[in-house]
Structure formats: C-alpha cells, structure tokens
N, CA, C and O atoms as CSV, one atom per row, in Angstrom:
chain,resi,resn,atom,element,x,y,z
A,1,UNK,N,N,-11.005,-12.522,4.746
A,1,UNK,CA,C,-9.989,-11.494,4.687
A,1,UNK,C,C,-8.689,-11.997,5.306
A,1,UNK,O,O,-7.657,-11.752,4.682
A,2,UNK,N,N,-8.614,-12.621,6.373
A,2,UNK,CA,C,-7.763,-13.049,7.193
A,2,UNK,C,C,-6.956,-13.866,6.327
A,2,UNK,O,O,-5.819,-13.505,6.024
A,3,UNK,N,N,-7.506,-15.045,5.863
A,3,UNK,CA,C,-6.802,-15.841,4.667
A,3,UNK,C,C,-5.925,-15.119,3.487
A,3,UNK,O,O,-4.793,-15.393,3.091
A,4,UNK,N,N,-7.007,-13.914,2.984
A,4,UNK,CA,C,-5.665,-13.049,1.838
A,4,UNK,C,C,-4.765,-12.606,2.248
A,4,UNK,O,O,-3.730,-12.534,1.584
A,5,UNK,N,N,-4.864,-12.178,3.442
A,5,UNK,CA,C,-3.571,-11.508,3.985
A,5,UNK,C,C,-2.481,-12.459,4.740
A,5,UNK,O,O,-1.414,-12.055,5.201
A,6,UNK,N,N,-3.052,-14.060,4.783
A,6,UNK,CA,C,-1.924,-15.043,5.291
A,6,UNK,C,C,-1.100,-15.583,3.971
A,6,UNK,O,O,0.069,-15.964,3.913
A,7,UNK,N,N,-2.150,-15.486,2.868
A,7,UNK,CA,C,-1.818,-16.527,1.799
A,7,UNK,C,C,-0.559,-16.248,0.797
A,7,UNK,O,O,0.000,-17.066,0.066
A,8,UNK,N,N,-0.356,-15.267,0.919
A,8,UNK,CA,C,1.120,-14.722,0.020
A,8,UNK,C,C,2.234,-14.117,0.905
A,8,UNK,O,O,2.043,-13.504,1.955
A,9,UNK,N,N,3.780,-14.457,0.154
A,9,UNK,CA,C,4.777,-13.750,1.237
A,9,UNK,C,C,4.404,-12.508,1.439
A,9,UNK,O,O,3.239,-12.445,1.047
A,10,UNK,N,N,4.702,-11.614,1.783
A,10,UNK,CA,C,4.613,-10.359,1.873
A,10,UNK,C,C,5.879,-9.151,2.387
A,10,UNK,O,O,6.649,-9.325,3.331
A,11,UNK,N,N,5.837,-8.035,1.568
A,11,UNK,CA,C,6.849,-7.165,2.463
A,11,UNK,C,C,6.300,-6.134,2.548
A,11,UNK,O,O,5.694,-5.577,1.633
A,12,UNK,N,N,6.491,-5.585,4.095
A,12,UNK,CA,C,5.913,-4.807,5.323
A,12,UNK,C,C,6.767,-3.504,5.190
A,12,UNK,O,O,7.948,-3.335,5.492
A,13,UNK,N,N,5.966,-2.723,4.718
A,13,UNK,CA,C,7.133,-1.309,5.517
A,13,UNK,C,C,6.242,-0.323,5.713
A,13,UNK,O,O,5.175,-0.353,5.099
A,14,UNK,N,N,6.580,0.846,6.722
A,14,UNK,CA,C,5.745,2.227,6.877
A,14,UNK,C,C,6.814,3.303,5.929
A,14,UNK,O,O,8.025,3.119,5.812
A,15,UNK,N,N,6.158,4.263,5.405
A,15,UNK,CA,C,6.622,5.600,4.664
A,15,UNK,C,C,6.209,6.676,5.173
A,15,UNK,O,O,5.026,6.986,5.027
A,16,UNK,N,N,6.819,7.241,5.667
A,16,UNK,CA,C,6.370,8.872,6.352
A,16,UNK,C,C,7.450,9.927,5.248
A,16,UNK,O,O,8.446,9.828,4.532
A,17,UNK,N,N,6.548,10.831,5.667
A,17,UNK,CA,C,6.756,12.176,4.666
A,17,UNK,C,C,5.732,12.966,4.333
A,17,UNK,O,O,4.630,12.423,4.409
A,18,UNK,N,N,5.760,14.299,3.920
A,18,UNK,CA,C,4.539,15.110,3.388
A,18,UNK,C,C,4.195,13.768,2.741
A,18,UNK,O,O,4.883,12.817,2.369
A,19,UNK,N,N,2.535,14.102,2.739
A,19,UNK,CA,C,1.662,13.692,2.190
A,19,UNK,C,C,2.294,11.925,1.645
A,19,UNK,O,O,2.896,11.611,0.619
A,20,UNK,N,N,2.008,11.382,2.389
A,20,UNK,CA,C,3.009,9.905,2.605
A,20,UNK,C,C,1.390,8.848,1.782
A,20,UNK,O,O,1.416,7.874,1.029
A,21,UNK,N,N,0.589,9.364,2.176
A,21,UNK,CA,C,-0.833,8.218,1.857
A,21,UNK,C,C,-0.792,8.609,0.704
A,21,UNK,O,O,-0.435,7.828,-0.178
A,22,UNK,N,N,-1.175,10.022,0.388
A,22,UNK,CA,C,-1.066,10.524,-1.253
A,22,UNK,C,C,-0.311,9.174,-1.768
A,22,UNK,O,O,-0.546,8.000,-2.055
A,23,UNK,N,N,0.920,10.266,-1.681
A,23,UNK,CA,C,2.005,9.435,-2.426
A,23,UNK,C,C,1.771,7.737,-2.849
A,23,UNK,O,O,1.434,7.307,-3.952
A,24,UNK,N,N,2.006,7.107,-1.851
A,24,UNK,CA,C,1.938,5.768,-1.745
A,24,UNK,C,C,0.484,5.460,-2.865
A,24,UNK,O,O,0.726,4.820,-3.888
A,25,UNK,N,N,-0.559,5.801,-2.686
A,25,UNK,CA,C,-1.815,5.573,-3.577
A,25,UNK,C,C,-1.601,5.831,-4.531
A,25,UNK,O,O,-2.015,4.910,-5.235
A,26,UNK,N,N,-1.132,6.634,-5.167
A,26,UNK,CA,C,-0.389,7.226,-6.422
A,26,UNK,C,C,0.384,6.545,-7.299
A,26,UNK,O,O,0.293,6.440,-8.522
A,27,UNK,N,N,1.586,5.843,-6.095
A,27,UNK,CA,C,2.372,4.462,-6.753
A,27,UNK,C,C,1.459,3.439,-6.644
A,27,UNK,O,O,1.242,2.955,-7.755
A,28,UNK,N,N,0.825,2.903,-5.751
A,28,UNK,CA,C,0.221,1.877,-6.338
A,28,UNK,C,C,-0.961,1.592,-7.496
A,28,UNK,O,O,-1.332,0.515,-7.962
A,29,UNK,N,N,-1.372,2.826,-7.762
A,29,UNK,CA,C,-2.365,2.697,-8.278
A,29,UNK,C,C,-4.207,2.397,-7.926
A,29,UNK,O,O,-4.568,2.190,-6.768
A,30,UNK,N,N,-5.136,2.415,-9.002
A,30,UNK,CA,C,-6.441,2.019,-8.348
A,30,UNK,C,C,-6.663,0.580,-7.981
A,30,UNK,O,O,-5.765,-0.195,-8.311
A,31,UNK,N,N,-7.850,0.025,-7.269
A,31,UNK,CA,C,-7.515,-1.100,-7.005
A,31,UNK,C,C,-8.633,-1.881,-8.049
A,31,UNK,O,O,-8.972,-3.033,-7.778
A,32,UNK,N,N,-9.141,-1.243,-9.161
A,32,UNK,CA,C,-9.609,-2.006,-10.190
A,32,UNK,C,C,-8.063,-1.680,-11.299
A,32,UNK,O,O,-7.717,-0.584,-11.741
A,33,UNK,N,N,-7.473,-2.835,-11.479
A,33,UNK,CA,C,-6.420,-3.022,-12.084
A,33,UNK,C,C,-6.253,-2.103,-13.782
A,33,UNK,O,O,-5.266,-1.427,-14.070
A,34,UNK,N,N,-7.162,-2.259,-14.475
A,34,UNK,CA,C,-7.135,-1.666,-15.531
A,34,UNK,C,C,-7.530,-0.291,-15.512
A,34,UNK,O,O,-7.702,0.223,-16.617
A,35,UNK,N,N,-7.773,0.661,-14.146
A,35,UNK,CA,C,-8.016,1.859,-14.104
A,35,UNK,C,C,-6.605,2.408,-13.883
A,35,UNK,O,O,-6.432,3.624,-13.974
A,36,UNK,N,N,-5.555,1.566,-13.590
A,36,UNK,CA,C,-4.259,2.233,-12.944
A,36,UNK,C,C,-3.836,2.165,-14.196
A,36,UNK,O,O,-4.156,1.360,-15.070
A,37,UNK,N,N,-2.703,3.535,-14.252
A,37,UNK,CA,C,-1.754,3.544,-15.331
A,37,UNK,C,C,-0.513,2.591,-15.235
A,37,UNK,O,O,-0.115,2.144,-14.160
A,38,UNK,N,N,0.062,2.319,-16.436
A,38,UNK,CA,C,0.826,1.219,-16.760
A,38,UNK,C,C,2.088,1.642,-15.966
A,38,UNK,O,O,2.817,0.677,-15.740
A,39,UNK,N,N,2.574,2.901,-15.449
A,39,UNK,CA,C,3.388,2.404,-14.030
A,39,UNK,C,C,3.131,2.060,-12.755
A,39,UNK,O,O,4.045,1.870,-11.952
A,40,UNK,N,N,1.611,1.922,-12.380
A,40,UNK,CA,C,1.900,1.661,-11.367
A,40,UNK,C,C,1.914,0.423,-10.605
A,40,UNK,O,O,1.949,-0.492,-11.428
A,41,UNK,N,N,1.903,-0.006,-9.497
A,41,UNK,CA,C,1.969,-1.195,-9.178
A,41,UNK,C,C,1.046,-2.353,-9.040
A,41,UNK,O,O,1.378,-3.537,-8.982
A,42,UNK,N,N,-0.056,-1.903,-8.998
A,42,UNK,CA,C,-1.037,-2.822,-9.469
A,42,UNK,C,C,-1.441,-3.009,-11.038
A,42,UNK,O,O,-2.457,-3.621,-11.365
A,43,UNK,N,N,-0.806,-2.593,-11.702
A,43,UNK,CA,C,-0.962,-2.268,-13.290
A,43,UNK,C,C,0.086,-3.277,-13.666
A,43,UNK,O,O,-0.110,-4.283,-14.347
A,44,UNK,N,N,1.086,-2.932,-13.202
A,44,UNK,CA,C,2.296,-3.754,-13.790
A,44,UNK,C,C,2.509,-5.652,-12.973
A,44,UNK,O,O,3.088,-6.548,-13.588
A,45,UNK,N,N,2.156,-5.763,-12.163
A,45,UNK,CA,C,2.353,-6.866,-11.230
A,45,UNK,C,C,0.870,-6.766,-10.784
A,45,UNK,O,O,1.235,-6.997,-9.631
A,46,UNK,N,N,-0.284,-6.649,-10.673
A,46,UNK,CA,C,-1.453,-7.266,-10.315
A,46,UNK,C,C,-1.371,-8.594,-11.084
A,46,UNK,O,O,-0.657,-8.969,-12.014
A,47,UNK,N,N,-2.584,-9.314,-10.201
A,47,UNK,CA,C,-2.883,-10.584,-10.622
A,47,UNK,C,C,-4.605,-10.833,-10.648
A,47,UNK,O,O,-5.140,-11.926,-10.829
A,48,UNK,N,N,-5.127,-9.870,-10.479
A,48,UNK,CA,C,-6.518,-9.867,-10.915
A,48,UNK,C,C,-7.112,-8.942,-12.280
A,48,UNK,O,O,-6.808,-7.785,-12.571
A,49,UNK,N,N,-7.835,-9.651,-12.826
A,49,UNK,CA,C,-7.879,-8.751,-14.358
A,49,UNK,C,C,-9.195,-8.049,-13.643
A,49,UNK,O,O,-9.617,-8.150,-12.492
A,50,UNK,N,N,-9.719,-7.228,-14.881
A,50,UNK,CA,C,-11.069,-5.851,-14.757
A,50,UNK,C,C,-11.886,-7.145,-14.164
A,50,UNK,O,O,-12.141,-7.431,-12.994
A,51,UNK,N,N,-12.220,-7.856,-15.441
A,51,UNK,CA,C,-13.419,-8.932,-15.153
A,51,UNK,C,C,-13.203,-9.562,-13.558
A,51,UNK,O,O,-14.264,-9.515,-12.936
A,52,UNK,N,N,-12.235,-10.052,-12.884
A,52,UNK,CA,C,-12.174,-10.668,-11.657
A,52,UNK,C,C,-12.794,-9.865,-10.567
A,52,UNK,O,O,-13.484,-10.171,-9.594
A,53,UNK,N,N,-12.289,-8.640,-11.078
A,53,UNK,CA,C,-12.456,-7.393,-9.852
A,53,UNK,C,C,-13.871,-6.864,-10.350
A,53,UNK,O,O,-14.468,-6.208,-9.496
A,54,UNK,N,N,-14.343,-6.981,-11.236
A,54,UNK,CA,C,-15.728,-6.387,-11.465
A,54,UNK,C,C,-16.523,-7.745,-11.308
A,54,UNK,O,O,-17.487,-7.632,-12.065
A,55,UNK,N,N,-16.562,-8.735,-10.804
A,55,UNK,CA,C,-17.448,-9.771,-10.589
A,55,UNK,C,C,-17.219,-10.402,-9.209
A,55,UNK,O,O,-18.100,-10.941,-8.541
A,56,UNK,N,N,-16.152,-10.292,-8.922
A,56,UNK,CA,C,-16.067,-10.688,-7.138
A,56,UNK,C,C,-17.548,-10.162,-6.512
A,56,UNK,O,O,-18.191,-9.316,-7.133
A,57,UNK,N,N,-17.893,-10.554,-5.619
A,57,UNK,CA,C,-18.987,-10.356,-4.936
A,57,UNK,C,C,-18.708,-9.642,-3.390
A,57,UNK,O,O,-19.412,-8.713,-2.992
A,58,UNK,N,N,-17.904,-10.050,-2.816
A,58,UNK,CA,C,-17.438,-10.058,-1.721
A,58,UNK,C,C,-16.131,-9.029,-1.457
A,58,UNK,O,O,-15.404,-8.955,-0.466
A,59,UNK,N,N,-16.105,-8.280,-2.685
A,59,UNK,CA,C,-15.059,-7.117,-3.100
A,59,UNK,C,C,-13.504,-7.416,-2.764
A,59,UNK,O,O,-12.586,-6.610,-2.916
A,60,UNK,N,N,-13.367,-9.090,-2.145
A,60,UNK,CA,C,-12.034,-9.453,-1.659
A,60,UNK,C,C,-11.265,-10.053,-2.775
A,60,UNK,O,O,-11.623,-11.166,-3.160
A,61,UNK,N,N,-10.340,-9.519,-3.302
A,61,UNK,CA,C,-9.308,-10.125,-4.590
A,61,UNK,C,C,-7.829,-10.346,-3.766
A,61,UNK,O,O,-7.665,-9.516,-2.872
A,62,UNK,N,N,-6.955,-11.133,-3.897
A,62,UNK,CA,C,-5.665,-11.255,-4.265
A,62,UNK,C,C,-4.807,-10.025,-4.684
A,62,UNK,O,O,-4.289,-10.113,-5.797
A,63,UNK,N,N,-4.512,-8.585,-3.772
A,63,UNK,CA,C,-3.875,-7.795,-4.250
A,63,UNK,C,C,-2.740,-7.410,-4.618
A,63,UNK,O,O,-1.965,-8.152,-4.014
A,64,UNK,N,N,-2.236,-6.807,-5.150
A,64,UNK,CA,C,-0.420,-6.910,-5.157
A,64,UNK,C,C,-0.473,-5.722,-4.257
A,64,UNK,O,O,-0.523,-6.504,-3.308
A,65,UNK,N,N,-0.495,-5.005,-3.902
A,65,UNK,CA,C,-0.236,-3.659,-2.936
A,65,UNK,C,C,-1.337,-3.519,-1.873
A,65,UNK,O,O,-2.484,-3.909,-2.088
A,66,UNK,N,N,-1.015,-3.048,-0.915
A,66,UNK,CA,C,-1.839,-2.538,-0.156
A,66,UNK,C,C,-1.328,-1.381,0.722
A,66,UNK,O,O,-0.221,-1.388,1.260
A,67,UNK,N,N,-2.479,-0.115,0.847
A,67,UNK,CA,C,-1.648,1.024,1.037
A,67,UNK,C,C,-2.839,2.061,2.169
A,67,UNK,O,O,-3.602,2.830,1.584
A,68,UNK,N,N,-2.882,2.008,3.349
A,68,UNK,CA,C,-3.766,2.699,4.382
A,68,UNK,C,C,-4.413,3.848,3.273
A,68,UNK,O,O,-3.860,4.168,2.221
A,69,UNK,N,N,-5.286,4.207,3.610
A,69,UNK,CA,C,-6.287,4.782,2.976
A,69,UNK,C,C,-6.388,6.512,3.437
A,69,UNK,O,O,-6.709,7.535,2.832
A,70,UNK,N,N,-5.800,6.110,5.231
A,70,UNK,CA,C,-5.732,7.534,5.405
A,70,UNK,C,C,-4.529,7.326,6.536
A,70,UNK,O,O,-3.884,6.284,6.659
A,71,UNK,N,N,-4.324,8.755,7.489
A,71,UNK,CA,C,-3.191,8.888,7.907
A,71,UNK,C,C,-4.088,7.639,9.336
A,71,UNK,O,O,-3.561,6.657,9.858
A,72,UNK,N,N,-5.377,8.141,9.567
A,72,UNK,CA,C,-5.982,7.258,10.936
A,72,UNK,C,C,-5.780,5.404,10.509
A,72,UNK,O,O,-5.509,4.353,11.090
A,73,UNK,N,N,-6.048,5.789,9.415
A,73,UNK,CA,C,-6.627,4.080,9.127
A,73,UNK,C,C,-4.635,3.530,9.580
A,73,UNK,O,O,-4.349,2.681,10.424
A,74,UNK,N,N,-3.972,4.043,9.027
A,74,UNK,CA,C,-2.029,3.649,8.981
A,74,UNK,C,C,-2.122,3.816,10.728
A,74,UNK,O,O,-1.597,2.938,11.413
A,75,UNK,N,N,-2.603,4.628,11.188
A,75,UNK,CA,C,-2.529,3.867,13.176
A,75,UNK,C,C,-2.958,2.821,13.639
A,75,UNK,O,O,-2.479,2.102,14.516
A,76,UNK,N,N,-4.021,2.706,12.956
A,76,UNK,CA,C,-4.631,1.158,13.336
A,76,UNK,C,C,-3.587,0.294,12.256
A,76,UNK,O,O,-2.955,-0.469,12.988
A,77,UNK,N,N,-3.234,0.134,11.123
A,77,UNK,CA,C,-2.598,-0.927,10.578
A,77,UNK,C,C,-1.406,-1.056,11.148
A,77,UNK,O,O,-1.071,-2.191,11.487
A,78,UNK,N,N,-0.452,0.125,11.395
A,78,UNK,CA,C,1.205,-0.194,11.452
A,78,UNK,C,C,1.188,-0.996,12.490
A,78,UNK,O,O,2.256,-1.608,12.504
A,79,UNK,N,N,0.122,-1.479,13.873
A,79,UNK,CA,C,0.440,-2.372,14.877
A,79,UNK,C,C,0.522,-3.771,14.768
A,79,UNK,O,O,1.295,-4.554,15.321
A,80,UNK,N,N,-0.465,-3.982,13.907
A,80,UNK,CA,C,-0.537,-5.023,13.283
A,80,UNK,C,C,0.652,-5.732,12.648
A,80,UNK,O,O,0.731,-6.951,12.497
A,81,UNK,N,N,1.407,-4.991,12.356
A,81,UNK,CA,C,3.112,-5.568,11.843
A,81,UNK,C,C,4.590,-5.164,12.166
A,81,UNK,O,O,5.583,-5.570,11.563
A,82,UNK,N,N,4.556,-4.099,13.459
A,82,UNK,CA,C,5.284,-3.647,13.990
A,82,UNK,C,C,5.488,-3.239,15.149
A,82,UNK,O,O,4.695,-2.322,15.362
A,83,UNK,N,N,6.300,-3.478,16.253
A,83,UNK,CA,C,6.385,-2.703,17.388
A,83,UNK,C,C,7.089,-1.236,16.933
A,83,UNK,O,O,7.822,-0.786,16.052
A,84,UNK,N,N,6.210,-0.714,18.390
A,84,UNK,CA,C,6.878,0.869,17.932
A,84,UNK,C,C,8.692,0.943,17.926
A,84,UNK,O,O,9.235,1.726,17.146
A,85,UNK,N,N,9.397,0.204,18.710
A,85,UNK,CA,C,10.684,0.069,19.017
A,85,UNK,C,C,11.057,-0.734,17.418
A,85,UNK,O,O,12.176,-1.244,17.378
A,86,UNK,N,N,10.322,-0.844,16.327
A,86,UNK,CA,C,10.998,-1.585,15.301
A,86,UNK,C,C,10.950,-0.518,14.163
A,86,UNK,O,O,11.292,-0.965,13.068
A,87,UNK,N,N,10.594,0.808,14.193
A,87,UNK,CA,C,10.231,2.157,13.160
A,87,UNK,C,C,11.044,2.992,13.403
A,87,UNK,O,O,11.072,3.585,14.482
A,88,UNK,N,N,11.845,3.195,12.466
A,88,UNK,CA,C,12.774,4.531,12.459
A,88,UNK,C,C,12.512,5.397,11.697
A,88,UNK,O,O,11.926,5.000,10.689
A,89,UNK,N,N,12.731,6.599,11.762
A,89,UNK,CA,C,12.631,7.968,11.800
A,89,UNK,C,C,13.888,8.256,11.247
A,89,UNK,O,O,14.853,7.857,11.899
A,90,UNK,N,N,14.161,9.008,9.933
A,90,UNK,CA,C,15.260,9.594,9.423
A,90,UNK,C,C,15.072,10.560,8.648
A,90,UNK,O,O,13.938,10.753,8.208
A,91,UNK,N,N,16.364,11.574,8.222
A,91,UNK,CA,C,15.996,12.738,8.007
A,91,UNK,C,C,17.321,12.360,6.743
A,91,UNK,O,O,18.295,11.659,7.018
A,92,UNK,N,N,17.099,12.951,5.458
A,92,UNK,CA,C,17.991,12.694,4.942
A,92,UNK,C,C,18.832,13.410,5.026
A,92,UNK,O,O,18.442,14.481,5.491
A,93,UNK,N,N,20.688,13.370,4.628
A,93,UNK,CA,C,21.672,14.371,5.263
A,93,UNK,C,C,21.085,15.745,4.572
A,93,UNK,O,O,20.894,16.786,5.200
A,94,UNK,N,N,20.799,15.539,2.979
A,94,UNK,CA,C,20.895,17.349,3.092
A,94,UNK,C,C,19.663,17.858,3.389
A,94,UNK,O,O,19.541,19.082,3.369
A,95,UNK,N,N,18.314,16.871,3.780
A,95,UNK,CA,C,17.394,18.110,4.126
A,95,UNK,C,C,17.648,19.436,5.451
A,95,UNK,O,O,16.933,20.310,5.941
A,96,UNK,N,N,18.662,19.105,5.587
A,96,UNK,CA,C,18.878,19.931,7.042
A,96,UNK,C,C,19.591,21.456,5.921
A,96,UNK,O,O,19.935,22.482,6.507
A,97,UNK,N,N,19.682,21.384,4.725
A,97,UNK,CA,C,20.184,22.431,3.845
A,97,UNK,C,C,19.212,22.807,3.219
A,97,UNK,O,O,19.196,23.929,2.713
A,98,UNK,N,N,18.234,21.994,3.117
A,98,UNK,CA,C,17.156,22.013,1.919
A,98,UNK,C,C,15.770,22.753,2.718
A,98,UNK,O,O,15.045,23.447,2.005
A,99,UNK,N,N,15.566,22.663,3.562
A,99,UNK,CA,C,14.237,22.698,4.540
A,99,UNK,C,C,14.677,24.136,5.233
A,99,UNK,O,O,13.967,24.646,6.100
C-alpha cells in the first residue's frame, strides 16, 4: 500500500461542506472503473480496466482518486498530509445572503 501511494505525483486537498464525503464519492466515482459513469473521475482518467480490478488479488490497483469513505475515516487521513495550521476555512461572500 505504502508504495501506491509513493509511486505517482499526487494532489492533496480537504473539501468541507454539507455532505462533503457524499459529494466527493459521487465525483469520483466507483472504484471498479467500468461501474462509474462516464463523468466521473475514475471513468474518465482511471488507469485500471474491469478485468485488472476484477482479478487483482490483493484488492490494491493504481487509482486515479482517492476519497475518505467517511467523515471519521477524513480525521485519520487529513494528518497524514496536513498540519492543522495549513487548512482554511471559508465561507463564500454571498452565503452570508443565501443561508
């Protein structure tokens, strides 16, 4: 596991908002590639076909996305790539009209 997650560049970010895990799973899609619809991000930019992901043994593939599973599991990950002093918090200008 350690190796997939060294072996490609990668870009890091957290998303907060209602229902932020939803969301995010939604854009990326399932993680058997041909179950996701053709927008999403493992659909369009994966690099493992059905057959790779239905014959791995070890359920570890080369993913294009990766997205916490729940709001607990995103506490344990965001440390892993961030100090708390590196996460900002913003409100967009008009939700203060909208909300």
């Amino acid at each position: 596991m350690a190796r997939l997650l060294q072996d490609l560049p990668v870009i890091v970010m957290v998303v907060e908002g209602d229902e932020a895990v939803a969301r995010m799973h939604d854009a990326a899609g399932s993680t058997a590639p041909g179950e996701s619809t053709r927008i999403t991000m493992r659909r369009r930019y994966g690099h493992a076909s059905d057959k790779t992901f239905m014959s791995n043994k070890n359920g570890l593939i080369n993913n294009t996305v990766h997205t916490s599973g729940t709001n607990d599991e995103a506490k344990v990950e965001i440390p892993n790539f961030f100090e708390l002093s590196e996460i900002s918090s913003y409100r967009f200008v008009y939700s203060r009209y909208a909300y």
